[in-house]
ZAMITOR-72269 format. One record per atom (N, C-alpha, C, O): y, z, x; residue in one letter. Coordinates in steps of 0.001 Angstrom, whole numbers, padded with zeros to 6 digits, always signed. Layout:
N
YZXA...
This chain:
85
-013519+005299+022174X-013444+003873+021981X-012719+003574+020673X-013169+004042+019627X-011954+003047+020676X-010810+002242+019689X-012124+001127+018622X-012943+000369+019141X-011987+001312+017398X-012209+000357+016687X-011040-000376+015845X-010192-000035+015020X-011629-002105+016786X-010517-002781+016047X-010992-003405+014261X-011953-004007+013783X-009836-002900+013795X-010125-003512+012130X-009070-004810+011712X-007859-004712+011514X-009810-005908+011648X-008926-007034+011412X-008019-006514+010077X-008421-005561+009409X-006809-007196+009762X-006280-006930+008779X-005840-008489+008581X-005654-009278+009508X-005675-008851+006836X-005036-010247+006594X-003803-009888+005322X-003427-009155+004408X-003635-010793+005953X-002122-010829+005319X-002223-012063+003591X-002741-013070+003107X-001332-011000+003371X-001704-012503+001946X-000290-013106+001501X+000619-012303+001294X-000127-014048+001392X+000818-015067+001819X+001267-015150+000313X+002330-015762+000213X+000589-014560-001292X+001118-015362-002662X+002047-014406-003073X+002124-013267-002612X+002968-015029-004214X+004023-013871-004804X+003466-013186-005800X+002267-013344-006028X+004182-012373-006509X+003484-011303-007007X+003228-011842-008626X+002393-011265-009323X+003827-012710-009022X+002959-013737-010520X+002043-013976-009949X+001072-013393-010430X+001701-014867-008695X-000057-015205-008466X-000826-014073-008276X-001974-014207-008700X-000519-012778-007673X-001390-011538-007657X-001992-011478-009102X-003189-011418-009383X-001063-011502-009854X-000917-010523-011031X-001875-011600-011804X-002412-010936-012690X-002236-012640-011870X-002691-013811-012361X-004261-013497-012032X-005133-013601-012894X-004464-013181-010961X-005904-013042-010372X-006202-011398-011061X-007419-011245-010948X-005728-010405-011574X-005875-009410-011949X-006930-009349-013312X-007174-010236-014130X-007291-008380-013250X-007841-008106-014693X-007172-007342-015562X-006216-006791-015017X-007334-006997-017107X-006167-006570-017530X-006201-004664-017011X-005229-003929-016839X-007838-004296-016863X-007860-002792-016413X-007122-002683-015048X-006286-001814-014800X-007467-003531-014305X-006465-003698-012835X-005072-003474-013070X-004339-002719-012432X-004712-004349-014245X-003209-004474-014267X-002379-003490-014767X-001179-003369-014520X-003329-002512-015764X-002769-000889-015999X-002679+000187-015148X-002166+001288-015349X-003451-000421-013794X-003834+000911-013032X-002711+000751-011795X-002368+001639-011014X-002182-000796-011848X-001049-001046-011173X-000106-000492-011314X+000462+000269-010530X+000418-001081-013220X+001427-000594-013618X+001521+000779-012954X+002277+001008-012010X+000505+001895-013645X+000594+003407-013316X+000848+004176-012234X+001177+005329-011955X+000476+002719-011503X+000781+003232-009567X+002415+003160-009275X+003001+003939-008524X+003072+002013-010054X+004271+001798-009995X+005447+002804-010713X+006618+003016-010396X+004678+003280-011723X+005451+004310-012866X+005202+005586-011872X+006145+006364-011729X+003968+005840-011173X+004055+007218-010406X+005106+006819-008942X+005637+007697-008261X+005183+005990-008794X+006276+006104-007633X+007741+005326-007933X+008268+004756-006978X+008155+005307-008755X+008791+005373-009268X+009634+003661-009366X+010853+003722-009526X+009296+002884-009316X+009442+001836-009113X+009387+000790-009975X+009724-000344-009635X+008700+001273-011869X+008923+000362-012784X+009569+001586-013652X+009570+002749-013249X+010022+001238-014678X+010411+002295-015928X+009387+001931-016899X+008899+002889-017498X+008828+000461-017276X+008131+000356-018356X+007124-001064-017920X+007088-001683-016856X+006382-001266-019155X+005611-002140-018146X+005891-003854-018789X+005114-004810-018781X+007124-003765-019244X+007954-004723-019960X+008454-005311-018448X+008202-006504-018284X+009204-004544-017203X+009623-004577-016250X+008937-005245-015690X+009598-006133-015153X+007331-005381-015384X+006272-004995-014535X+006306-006523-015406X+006112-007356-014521X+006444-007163-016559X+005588-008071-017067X+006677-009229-016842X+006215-010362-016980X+008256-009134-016470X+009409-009468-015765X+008718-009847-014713X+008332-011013-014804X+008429-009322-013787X+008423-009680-012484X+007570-010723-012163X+007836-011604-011346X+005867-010564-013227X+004917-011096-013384X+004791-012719-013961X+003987-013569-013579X+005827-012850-014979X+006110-013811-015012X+007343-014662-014203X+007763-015763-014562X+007784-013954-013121X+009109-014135-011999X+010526-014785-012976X+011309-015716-012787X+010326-013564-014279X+011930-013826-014600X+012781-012937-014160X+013974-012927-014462X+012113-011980-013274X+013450-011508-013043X+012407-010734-011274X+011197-010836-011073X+013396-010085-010395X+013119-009986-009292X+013633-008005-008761X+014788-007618-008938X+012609-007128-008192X+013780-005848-008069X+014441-006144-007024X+013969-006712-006039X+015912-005673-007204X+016999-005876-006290X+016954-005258-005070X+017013-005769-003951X+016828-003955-005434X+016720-002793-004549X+015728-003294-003059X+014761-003959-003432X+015747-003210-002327X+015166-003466-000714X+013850-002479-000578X+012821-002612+000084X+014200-001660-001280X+013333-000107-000761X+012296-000191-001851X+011093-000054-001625X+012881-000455-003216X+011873-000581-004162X+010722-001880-003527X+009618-001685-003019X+011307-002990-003726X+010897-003836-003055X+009920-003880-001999X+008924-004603-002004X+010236-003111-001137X+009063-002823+000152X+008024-001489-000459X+006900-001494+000042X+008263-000534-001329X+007482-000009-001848X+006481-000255-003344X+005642+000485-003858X+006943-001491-003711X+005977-002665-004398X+005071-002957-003358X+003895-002788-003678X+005286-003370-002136X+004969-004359-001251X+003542-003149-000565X+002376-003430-000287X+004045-002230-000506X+003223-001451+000113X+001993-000763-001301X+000846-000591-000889X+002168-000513-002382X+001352-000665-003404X+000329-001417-003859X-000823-001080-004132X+001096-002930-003939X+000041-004089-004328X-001007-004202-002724X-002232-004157-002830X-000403-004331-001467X-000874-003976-000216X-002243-003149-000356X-003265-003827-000462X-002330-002160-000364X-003435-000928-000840X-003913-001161-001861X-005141-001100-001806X-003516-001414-002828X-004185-001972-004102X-005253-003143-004233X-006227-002925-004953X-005159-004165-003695X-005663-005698-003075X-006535-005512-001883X-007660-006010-001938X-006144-004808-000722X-006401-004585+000443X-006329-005061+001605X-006834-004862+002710X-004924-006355+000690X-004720-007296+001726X-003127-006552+001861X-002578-005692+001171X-002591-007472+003332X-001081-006414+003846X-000521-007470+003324X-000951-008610+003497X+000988-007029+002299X+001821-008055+001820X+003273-007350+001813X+003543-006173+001575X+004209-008529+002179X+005285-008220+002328X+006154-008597+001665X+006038-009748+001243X+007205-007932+001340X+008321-007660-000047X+008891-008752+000204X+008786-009422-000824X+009415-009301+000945X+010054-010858+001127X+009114-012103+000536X+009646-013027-000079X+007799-012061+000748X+006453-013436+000478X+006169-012880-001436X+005994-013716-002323X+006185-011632-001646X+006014-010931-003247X+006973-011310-004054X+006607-011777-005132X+008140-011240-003835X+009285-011473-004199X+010428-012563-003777X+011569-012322-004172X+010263-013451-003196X+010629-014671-002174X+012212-014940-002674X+012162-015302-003849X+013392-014896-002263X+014707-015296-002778X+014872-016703-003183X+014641-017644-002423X+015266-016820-004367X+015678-018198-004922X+016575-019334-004242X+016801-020384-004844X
């Protein structure tokens, strides 16, 4: 027998994540991002957080998406995290 597990989707960009964070949350992020390779520093990480700046890359992007995703435990997608201007 199949168990079904609802899953929700979370609809905010990644300044409102980062807003609801605590600051121990927000190191353990960073560190998730520095191990996969996806920030260099957490100057980058504090860029994005305040949405001055956006990663370009598609792949990085969807592997943010899949981080904060597992991290939260809600499913979020690199397009709604990062939304084009």
């Amino acid at each position: 027998m199949q168990v079904y597990e609802k899953s929700t989707t979370n609809t905010k960009t990644f300044p409102q994540i980062w807003e609801t964070l605590t600051p121990g949350e927000k190191d353990d992020l960073c560190i998730k991002f520095y191990q996969r390779k996806c920030a260099k520093s957490r100057q980058g990480v504090w860029f994005w957080a305040k949405g001055m700046r956006k990663p370009q890359n598609p792949l990085v992007r969807d592997t943010i998406a899949d981080i904060v995703s597992k991290f939260i435990g809600e499913k979020c997608f690199a397009d709604t995290l990062f939304p084009r201007s």
